[in-house]
C-alpha positions in Angstrom: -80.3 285.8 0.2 -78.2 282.9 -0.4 -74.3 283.4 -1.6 -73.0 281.6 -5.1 -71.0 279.8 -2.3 -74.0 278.6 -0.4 -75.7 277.6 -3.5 -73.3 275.5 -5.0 -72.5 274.0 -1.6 -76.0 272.6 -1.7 -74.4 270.3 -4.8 -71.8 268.4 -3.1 -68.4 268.1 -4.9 -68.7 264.7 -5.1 -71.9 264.2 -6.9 -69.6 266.3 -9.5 -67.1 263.1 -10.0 -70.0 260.7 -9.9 -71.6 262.0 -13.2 -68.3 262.4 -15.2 -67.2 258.7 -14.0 -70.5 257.4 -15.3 -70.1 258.9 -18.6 -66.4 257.7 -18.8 -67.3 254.5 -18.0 -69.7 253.9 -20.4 -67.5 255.7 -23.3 -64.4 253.0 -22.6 -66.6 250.0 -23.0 -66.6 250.9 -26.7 -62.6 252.3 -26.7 -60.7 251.2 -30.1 -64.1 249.9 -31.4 -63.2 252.7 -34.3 -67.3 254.0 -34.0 -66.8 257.5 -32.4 -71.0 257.7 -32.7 -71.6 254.8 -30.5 -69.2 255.6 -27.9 -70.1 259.5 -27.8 -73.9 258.4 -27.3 -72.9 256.4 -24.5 -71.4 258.9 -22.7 -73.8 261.0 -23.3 -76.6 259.4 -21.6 -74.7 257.9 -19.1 -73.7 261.5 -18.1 -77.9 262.4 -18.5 -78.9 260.0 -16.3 -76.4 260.8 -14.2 -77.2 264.5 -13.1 -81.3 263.7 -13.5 -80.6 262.1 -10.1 -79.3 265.4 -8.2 -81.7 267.7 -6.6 -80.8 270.4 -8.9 -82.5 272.6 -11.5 -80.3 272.3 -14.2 -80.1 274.3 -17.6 -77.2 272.8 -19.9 -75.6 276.4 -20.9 -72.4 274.8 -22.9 -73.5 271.4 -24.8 -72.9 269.9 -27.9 -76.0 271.0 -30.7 -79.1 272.3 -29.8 -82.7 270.3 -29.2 -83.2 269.1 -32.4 -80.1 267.2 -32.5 -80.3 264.1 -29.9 -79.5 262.3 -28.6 -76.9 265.6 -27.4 -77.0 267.0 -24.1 -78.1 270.4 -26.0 -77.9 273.6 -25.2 -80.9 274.8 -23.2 -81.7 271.2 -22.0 -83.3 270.8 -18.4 -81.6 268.3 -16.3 -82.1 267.1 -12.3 -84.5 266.3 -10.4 -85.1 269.6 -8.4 -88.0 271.6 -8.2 -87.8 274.9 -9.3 -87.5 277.7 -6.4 -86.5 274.9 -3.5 -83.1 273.8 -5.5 -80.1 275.7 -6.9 -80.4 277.0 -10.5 -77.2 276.4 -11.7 -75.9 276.4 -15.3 -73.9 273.1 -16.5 -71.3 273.5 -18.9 -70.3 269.9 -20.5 -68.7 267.4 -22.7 -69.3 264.5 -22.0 -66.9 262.7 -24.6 -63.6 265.4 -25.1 -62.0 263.1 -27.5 -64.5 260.8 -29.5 -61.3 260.0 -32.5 -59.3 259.6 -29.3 -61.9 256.8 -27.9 -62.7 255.5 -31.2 -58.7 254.8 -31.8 -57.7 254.1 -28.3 -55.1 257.2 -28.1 -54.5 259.5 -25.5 -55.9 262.1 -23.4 -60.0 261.3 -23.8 -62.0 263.0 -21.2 -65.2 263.3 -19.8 -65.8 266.7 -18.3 -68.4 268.7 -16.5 -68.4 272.6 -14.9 -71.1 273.8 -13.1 -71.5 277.5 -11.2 -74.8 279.4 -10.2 -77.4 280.8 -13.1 -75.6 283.2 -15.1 -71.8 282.7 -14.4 -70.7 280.9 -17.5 -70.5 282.4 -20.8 -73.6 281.0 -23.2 -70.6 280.2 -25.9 -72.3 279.3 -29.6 -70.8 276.4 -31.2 -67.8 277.7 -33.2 -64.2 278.4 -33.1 -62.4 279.8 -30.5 -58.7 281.4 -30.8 -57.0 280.2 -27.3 -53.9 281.1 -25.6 -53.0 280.2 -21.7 -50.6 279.6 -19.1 -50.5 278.2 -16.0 -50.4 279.5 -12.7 -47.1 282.2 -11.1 -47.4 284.4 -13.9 -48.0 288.6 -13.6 -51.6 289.2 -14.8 -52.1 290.0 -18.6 -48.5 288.3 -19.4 -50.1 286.5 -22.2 -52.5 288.9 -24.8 -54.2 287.2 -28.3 -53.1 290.7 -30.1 -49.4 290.0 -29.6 -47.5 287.3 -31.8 -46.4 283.9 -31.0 -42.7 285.0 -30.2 -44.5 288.0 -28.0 -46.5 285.7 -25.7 -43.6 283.1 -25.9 -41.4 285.5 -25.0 -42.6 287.5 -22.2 -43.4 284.1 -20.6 -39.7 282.8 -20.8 -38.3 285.8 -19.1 -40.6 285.6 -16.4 -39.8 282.1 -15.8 -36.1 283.3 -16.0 -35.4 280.7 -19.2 -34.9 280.9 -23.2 -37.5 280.7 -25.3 -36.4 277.6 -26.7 -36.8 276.2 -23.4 -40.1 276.6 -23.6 -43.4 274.0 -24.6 -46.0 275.0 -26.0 -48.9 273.0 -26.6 -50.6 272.7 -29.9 -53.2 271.0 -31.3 -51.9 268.7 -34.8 -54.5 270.3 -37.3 -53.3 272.1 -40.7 -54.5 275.9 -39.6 -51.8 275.7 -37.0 -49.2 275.5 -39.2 -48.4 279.4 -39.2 -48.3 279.0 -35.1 -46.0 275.7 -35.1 -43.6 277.5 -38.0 -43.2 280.5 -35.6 -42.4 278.2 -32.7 -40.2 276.0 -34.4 -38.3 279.3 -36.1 -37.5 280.3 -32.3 -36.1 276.8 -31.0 -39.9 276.3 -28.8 -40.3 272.4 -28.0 -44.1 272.2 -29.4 -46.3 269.3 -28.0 -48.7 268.5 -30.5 -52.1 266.7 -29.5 -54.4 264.8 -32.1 -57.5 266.0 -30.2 -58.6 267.1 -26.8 -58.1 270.1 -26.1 -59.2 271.1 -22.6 -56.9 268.6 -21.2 -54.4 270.6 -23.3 -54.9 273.9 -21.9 -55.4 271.8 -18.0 -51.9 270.5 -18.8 -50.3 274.0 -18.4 -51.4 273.8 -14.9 -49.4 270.7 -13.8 -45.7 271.0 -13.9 -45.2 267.3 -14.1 -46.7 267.9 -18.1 -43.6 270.2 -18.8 -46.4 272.4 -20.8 -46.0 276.2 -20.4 -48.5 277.3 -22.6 -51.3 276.5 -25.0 -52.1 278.4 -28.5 -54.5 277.9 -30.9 -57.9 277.5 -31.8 -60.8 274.7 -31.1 -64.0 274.7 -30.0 -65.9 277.7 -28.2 -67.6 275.6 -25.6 -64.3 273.2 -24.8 -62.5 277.1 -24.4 -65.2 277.6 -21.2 -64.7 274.4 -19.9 -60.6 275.0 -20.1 -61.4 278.4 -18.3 -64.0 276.8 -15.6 -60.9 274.7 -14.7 -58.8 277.2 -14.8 -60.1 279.7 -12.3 -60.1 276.9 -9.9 -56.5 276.3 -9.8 -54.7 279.5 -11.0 -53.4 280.4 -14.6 -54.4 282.9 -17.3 -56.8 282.4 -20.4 -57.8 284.7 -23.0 -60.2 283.7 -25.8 -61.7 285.1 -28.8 -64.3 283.9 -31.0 -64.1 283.1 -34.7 -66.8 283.1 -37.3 -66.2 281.4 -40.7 -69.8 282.8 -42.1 -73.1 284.8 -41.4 -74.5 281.7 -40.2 -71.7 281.5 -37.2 -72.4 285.0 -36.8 -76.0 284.9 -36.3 -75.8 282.2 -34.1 -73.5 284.0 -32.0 -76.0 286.7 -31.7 -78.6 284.3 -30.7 -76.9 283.4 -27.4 -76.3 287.0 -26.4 -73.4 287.8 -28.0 -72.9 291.5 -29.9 -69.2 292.2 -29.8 -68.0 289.5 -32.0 -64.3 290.6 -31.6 -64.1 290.9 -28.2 -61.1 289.5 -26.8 -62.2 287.0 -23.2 -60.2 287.0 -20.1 -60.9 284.0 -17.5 -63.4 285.8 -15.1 -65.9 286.6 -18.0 -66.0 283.2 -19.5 -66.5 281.4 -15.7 -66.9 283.6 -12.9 -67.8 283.4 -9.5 -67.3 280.0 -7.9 -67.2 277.5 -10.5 -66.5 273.2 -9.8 -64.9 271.5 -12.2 -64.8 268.1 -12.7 -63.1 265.3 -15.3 -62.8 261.5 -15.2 -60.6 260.2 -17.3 -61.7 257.3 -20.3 -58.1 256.7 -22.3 -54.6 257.4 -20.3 -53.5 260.5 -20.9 -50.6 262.6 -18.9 -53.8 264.3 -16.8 -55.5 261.3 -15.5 -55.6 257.1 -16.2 -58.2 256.1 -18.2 -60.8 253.4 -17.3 -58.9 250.2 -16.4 -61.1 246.7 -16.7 -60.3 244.1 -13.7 -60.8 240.4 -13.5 -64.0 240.2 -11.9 -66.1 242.6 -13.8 -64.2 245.5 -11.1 -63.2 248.6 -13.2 -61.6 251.9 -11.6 -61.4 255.4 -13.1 -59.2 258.4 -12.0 -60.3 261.9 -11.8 -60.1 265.5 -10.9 -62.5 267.7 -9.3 -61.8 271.2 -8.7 -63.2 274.4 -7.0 -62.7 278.0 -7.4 -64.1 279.3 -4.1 -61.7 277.4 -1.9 -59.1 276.1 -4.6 -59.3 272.4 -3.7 -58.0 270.2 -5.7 -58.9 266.3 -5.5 -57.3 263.6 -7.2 -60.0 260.7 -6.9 -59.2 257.0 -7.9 -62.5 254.6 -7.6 -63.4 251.2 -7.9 -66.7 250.2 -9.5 -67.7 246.8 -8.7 -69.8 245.1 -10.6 -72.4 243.4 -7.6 
């Protein structure tokens, strides 16, 4: 019986990078354009075309919408060109636009971003709000915990780093809910890093020292929370999530993927376990990776990161793209 290991190596790394360059690609022919549809459609079937050339059997676990609402990767969509019993059954968390304001604008930080681990290893997450906290990498398991308060977690995390409080940065996403969570910070001297949008390569940048990010709070989307943890068990780092529901409607979808404790509180391992690859090419600059650059000739060259939890290989991968 084959190993997640041996199933996943069937799906070379590689063909990981080649789907999220596609989609970012064809998102940054539409950057500053100021139509976040257009460019978000683009990537998105870029990024289909894309995996229906690998010899997978595919099922899209974390997408945006469900079938009724394409042209979205959705939720439950097949994808690859494998044949059921002969390929690897793996589950695809995606997005492949993290950023669409970002693109539409030409700011910072826009990602496209793909996870993928065998059937069954990444949490089914419904489409709704997720309360995030995590840290990078060094730390003593369960330093960081969603019941504690901002000065707790920022806290505990200073005097394991051997440092004030105030000489800590915490990353935030710039939306009015946070205001409670950047009040606290500021009231204990924290530098705060506030991002307009993206917020996987928010929590990512805790991993990275060159960011100066020590930690990410607050809340965004449930499916970009898996896709943060996917990338997370590769390299090292803590994550704890919790999912909130502004109505019945939230809640029943919830329950529709699989989910009955509505309060329960996520550590890393439940959200992406077992070996999981990670993968993100980057569209607009951003302090993770260069966006797509345009060259005299019709050449254009992305940067990106591919990841893997089994072996903890990280690759930095610049390309060229000639246009022949």
């Amino acid at each position: 019986m084959p190993t997640s290991s041996d199933i996943l190596d069937r799906v070379l790394v590689m063909e990981m990078v080649r789907v999220t360059e596609a989609a970012a690609i064809s998102a940054a022919n539409l950057i500053c354009r100021g139509d976040e549809k257009a460019s978000y459609a683009a990537a998105v079937e870029a990024m289909r075309a894309a995996l229906n050339k690998l010899e997978i059997c595919g099922t899209v676990v974390i997408g945006e919408g469900e079938r009724d609402e394409a042209p979205m990767l959705y939720i439950g969509e097949k994808v690859g060109c494998g044949c059921e019993g002969e390929d690897p059954a793996i589950d695809i968390a995606l997005d492949p636009l993290e950023g669409t304001t970002i693109t539409a604008k030409a700011g910072a930080n826009a990602l496209a971003v793909l996870a993928i681990a065998e059937q069954g290893n990444l949490l089914n997450a419904p489409d709704v709000y997720m309360d995030k906290l995590a840290v990078g990498p060094g730390y003593s398991d369960g330093i960081i915990d969603l019941n504690k308060s901002v000065t707790e977690n920022v806290s505990a995390v200073a005097k394991e780093k051997c440092v004030k409080p105030s000489d800590i940065m915490v990353c935030v996403l710039d939306r009015p809910r946070h205001d409670k969570i950047i009040a606290e910070l500021r009231g204990i001297g924290c530098g705060i890093m506030l991002i307009p949008d993206g917020d996987v390569a928010g929590v990512i940048s805790t991993t990275d020292e060159d960011t100066t990010v020590d930690m990410y709070m607050g809340s965004g989307g449930a499916p970009e929370g898996v896709l943060a943890a996917a990338a997370l068990r590769c390299v090292g780092g803590q994550f704890k999530g919790r999912l909130l529901f502004r109505n019945d409607d939230e809640r029943q979808r919830a329950y529709k993927w699989g989910i009955e404790d509505l309060d329960k509180i996520y550590d890393l391992k439940e959200l992406a376990k077992g070996d999981v690859i990670f993968a993100a090419t980057g569209v607009t600059h951003g302090s993770l990776l260069e966006g797509v650059k345009k060259l005299r000739g019709g050449t254009m060259t992305t940067e990106s990161v591919v990841m893997r939890a089994s072996s903890g290989t990280v690759r930095w991968v610049k390309s060229e793209h000639r246009n022949n």
